[in-house]
C-alpha positions as CSV (number, residue, x, y, z in Angstrom):
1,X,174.4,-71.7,169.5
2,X,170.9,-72.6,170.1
3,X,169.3,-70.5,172.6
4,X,165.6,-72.7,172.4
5,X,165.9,-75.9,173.7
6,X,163.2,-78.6,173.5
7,X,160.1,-78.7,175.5
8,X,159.0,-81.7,177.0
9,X,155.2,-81.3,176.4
10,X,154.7,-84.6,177.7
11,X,156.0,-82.9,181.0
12,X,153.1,-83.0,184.1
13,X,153.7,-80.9,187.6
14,X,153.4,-82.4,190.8
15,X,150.3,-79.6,190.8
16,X,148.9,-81.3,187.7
17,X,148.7,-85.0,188.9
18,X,147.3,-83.7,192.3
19,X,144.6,-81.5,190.5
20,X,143.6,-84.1,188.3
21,X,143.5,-86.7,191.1
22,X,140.9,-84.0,193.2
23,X,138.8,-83.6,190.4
24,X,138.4,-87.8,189.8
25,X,138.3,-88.1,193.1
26,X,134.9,-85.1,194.0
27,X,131.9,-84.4,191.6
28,X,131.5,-80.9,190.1
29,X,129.8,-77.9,192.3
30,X,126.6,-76.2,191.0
31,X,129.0,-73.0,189.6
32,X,131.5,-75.9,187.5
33,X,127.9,-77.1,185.9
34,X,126.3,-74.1,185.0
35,X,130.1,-72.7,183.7
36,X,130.4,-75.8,181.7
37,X,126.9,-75.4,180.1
38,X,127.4,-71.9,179.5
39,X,130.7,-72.4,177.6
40,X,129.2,-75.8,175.7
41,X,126.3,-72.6,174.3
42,X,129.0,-70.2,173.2
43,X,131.4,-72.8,171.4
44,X,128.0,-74.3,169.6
45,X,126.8,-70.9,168.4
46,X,130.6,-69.2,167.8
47,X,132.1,-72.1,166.2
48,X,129.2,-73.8,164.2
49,X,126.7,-72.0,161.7
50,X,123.5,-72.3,162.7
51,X,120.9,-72.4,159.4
52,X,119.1,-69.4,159.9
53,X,116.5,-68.1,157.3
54,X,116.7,-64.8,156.0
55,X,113.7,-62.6,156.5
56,X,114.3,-59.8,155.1
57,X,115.2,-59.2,150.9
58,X,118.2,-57.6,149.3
59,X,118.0,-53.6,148.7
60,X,117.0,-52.7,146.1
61,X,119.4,-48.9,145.4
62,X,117.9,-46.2,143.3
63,X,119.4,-45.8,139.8
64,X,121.6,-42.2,140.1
């Protein structure tokens, strides 16, 4: 018996179609832009290295 059946990810809500209808339909408040932008920041500096120079040098340990 197979209690998982298949999901239908292709599946869109009545909810869906009408959000994504509003949002083609009205331009993006001053709060969606800035949110955007400040997400766009954090995925370029968490997901991609940024070449950074090291200014400082290896320590050097005393010999025990």
């Amino acid at each position: 018996m197979n209690i998982f059946k298949r999901m239908n990810k292709a599946f869109v809500s009545k909810i869906d179609e009408f959000m994504q209808q509003f949002d083609n339909q009205n331009s993006k408040s001053n709060s969606q832009e800035k949110e955007i932008e400040k997400h766009k920041t954090i995925f370029k500096h968490r997901d991609h290295k940024i070449n950074q120079k090291k200014s400082s040098s290896p320590v050097k340990w005393p010999k025990d």
